[in-house]
C-alpha positions as CSV (number, residue, x, y, z in Angstrom):
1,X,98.4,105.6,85.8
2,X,101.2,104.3,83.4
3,X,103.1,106.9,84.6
4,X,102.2,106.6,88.4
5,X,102.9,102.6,88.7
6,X,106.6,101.8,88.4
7,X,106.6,98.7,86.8
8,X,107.7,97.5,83.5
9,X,106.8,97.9,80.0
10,X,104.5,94.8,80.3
11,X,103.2,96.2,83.1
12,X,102.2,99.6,81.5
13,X,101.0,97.3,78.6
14,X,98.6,95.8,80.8
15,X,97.1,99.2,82.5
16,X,96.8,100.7,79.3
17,X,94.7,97.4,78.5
18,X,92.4,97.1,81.5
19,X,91.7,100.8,81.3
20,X,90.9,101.5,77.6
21,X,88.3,98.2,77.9
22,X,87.0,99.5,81.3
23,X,83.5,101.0,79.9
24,X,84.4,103.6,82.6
25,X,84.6,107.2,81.2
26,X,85.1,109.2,84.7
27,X,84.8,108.4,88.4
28,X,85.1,110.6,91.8
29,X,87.1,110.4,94.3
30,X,88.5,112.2,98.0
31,X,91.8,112.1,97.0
32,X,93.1,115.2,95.6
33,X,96.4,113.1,94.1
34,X,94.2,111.6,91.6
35,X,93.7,115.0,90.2
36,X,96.4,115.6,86.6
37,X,98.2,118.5,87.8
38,X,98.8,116.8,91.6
39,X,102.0,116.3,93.0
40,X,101.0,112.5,93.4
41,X,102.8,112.9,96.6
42,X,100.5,110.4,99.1
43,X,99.2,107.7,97.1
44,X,101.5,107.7,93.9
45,X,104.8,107.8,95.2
46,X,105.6,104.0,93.7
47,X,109.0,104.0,94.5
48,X,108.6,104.9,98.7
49,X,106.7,104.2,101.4
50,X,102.6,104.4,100.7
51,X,100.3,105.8,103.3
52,X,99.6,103.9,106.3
53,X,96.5,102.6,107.5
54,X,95.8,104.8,110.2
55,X,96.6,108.0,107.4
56,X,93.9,106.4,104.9
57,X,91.6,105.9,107.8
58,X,91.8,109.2,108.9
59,X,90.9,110.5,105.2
60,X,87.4,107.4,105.8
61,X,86.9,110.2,108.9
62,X,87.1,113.2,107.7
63,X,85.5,112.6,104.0
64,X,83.7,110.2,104.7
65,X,81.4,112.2,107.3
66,X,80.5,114.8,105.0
67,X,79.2,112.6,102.4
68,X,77.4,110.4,105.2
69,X,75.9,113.6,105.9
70,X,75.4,115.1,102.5
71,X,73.6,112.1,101.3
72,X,71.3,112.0,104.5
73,X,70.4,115.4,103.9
74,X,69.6,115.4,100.2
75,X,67.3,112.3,101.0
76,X,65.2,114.4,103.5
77,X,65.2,117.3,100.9
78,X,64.0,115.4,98.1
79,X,61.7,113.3,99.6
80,X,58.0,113.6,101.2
81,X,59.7,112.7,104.5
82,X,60.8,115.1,107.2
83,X,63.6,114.5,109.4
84,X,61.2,113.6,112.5
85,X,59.5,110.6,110.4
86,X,62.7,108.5,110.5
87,X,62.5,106.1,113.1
88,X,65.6,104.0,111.7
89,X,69.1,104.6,110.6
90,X,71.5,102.1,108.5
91,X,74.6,103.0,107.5
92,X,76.6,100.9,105.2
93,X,79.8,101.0,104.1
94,X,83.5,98.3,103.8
95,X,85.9,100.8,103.4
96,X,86.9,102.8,106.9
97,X,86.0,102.6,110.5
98,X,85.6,105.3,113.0
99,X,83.3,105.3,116.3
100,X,81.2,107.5,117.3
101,X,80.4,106.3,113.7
102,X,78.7,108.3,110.7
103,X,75.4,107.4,112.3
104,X,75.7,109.5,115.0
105,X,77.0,112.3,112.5
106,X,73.8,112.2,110.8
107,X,71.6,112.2,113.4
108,X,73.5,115.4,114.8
109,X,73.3,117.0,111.8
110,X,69.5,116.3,110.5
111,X,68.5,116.5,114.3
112,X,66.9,113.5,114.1
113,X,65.6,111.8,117.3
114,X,68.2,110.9,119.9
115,X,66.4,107.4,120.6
116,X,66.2,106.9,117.0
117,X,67.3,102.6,116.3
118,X,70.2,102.7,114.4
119,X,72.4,99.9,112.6
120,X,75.8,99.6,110.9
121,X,76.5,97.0,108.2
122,X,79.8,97.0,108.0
123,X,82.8,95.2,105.7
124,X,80.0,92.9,103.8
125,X,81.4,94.3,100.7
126,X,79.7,95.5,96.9
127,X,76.6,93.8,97.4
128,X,75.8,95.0,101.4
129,X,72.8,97.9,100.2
130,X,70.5,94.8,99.5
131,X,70.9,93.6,103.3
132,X,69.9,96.7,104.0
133,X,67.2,97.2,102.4
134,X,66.4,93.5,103.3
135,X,67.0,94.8,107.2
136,X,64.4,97.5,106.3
137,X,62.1,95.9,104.8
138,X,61.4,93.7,107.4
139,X,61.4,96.3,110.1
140,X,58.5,97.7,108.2
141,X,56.7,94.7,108.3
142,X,57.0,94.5,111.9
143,X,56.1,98.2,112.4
144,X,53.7,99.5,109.9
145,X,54.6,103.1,111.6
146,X,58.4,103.3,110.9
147,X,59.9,104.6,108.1
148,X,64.1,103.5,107.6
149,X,66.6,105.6,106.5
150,X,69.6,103.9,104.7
151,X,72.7,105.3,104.3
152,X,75.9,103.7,101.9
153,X,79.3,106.0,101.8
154,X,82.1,104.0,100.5
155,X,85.8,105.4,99.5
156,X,87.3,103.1,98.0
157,X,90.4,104.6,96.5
158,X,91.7,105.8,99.9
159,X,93.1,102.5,99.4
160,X,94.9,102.9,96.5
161,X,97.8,100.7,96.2
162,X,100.5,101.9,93.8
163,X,102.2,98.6,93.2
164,X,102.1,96.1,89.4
165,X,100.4,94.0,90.8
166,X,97.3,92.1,89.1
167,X,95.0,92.7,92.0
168,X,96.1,96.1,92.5
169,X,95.8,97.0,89.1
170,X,92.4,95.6,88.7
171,X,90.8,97.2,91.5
172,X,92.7,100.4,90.4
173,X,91.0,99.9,87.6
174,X,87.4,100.2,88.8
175,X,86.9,101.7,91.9
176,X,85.5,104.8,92.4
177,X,84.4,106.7,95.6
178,X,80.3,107.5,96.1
179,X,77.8,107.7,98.1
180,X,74.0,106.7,98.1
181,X,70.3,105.9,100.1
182,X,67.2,105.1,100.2
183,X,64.4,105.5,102.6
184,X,62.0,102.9,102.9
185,X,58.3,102.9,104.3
186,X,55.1,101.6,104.2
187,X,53.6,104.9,103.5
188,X,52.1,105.4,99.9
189,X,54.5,107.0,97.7
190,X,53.9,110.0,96.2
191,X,56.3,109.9,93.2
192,X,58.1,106.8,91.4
193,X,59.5,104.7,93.9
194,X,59.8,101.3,94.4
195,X,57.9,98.4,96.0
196,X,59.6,95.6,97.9
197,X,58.5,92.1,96.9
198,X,61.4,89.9,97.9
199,X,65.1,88.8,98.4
200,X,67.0,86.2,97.2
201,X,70.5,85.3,98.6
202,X,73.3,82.5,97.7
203,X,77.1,81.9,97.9
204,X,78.7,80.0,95.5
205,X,80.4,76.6,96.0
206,X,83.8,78.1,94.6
207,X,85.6,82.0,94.1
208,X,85.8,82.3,98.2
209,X,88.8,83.4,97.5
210,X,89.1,85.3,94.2
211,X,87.4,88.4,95.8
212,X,88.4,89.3,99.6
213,X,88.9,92.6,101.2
214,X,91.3,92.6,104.7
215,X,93.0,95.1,106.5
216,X,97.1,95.7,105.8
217,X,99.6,98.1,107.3
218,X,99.2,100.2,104.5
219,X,95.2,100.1,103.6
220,X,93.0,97.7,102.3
221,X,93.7,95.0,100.6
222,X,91.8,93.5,98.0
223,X,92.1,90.1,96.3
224,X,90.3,90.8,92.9
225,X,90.6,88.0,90.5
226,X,90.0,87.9,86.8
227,X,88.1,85.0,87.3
228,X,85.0,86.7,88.9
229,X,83.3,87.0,86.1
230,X,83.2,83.7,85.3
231,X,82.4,82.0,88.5
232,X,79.6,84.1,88.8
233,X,78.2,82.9,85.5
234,X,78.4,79.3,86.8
235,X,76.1,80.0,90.0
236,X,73.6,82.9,88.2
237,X,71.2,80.5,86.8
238,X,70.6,78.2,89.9
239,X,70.2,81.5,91.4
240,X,67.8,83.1,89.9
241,X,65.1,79.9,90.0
242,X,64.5,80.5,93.6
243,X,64.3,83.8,93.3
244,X,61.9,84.0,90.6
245,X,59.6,80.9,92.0
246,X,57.8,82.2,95.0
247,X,56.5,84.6,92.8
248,X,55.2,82.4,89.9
249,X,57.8,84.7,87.9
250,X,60.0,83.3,85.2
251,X,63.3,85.3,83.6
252,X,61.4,86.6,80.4
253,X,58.9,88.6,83.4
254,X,61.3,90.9,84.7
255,X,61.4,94.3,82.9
256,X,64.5,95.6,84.6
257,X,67.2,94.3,85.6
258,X,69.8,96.3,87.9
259,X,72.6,94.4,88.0
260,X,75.4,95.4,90.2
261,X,78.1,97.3,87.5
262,X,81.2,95.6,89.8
263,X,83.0,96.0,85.9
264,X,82.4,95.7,82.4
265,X,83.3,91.9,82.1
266,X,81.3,90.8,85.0
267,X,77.9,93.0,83.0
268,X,79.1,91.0,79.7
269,X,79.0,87.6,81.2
270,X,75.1,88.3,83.1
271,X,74.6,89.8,79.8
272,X,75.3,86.5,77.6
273,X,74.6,84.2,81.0
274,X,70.9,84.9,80.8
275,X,70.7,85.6,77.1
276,X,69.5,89.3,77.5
277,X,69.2,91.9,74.7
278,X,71.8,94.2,74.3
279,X,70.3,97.4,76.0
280,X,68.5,95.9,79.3
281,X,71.9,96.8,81.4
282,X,72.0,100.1,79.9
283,X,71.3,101.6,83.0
284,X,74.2,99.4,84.9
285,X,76.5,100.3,82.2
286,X,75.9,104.4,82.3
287,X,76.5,104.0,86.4
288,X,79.7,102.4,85.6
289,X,80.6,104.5,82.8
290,X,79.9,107.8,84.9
291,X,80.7,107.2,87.9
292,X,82.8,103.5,88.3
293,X,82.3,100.7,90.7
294,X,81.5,102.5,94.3
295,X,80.9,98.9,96.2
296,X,77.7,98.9,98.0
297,X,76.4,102.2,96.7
298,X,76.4,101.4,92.9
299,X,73.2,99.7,93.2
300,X,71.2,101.9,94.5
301,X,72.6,104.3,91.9
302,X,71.6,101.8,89.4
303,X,68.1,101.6,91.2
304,X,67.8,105.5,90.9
305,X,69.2,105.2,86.9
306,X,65.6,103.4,86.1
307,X,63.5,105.8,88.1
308,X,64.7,108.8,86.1
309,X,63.8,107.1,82.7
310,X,60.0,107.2,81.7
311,X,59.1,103.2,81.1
312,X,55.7,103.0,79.3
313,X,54.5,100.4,81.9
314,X,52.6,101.6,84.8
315,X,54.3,99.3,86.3
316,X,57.8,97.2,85.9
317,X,59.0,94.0,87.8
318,X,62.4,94.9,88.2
319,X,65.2,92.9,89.7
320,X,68.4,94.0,91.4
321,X,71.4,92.0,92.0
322,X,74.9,92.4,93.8
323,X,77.9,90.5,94.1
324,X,80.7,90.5,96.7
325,X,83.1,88.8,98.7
326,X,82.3,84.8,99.3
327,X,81.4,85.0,96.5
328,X,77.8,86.1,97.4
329,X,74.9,86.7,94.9
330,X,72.2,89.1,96.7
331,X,69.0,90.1,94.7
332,X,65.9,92.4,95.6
333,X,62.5,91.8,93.5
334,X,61.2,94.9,93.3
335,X,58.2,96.6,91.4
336,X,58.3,100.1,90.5
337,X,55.2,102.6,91.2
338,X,53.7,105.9,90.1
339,X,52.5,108.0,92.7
């Protein structure tokens, strides 16, 4: 990357900086430039004209349906469900458009139903799988007979932006491309999953516009300041009281906590926030080491991180939070289950 960004010393100074405290050890993307022996002749030519929107977009398209796709399929094929159970579709993803959209792609491909009710959550940002699963859950409730797939496909180094700039070298920094799901049901489960209990949500009174994602001639553009982590200290603690009182919980109940991996600094400040113990974001820091910050999939990577470790409680109050644009704080109380 010090070789791709033309900017000064300082400036290579700075990368070599946010990238050696990253706690990121790999990440995935679509683009083939990011490979060592590339040309670097799309995204890393600093010193001419970048892609255009329209090109990056077109990369959303073509990647992006395959992964909407791959990630639909491996949830049929590794779950109890079969492709006629799903009643629901939501896709989710910030990072391209394109209409018919991924939802139809899936449908097409699993052959699920043609009258199957389908929803997009689109542009909400990192945090947007827990409206999801919010949306879901509450379809669920109102239909005891449906079962809701959830889809989340985000590429976010499409938008790459070869410039030494703080933002773009920040988000450079983090982003990753990924994709994720979940299906959710009132059917028993069979295997570990996860029980619904509640959501939480909140915006804070300040950061509205240290984190923003719009739409430029050349890509996305994100506003990523090195602020976040601290602003979202300020507002975690009022958060999590109403999140935790419905449910007679207090902090020192939960077992697991998924926190959103949106960068090492921001898991180091929930981390000394709430007082934890070193190891309870192990499994937020492993996403992020493996596979980066992939917006509103990392959660429900994070979510799937605890499900593959053997806990010695039957069962674990676990709780999962997301941050994104606004600032927004989003949280799902969850309680894992052995089928």
């Amino acid at each position: 990357m010090k070789n791709i960004v033309q900017g000064s010393d300082r400036d290579k100074r700075i990368i070599h900086h946010l990238y050696s405290r990253s706690g990121i050890e790999k990440r995935y993307s679509v683009v083939d430039d990011f490979q060592s022996d590339s040309s670097h002749s799309l995204f890393f030519n600093g010193q001419g004209s970048s892609p255009g929107t329209r090109s990056r977009n077109d990369t959303y398209i073509r990647e992006g349906r395959k992964l909407f796709i791959r990630t639909a399929r491996e949830l049929i094929d590794n779950s109890v469900f079969r492709a006629e159970d799903i009643t629901h579709l939501i896709t989710v993803s910030c990072t391209g458009f394109y209409a018919p959209g991924p939802d139809i792609d899936i449908i097409k491909s699993l052959a699920l139903s043609p009258s199957i009710e389908r929803y997009h959550l689109g542009f909400m940002g990192c945090y947007a799988s827990i409206p999801a699963l919010k949306l879901a859950d509450q379809i669920c409730r109102s239909n005891p007979e449906a079962s809701v797939m959830i889809v989340s496909v985000e590429l976010c180094t499409i938008h790459f932006q070869a410039h030494p700039r703080m933002d773009n070298l920040l988000s450079a920094s983090v982003f990753a491309d990924g994709g994720a799901g979940a299906i959710v049901s009132s059917r028993k489960p069979e295997n570990h999953a996860y029980q619904i209990d509640g959501f939480a949500s909140s915006i804070t009174e300040k950061g509205a516009g240290d984190m923003a994602w719009s739409i430029g001639d050349n890509g996305f553009n994100m506003v990523l300041s090195n602020y976040i982590p601290e602003l979202l200290s300020k507002g975690l603690e009022s958060f999590l009281k109403p999140v935790l009182k419905p449910f007679g919980l207090n902090q020192d109940q939960i077992d697991l906590w998924a926190v959103h991996p949106g960068g090492r600094a921001i898991l180091d400040k929930v981390e000394k926030t709430l007082s934890l113990s070193d190891d309870t974001l192990s499994a937020s820091r492993k996403v992020l080491s493996d596979f980066g910050n992939m917006s509103s999939a990392t959660i429900l990577f994070v979510l799937k991180e605890f499900l593959n470790r053997s806990h010695s409680k039957p069962k674990n109050q676990t709780l999962a939070m997301a941050f994104g644009p606004g600032l927004t704080l989003e949280a799902a109380l969850l309680t894992t289950t052995i089928g």
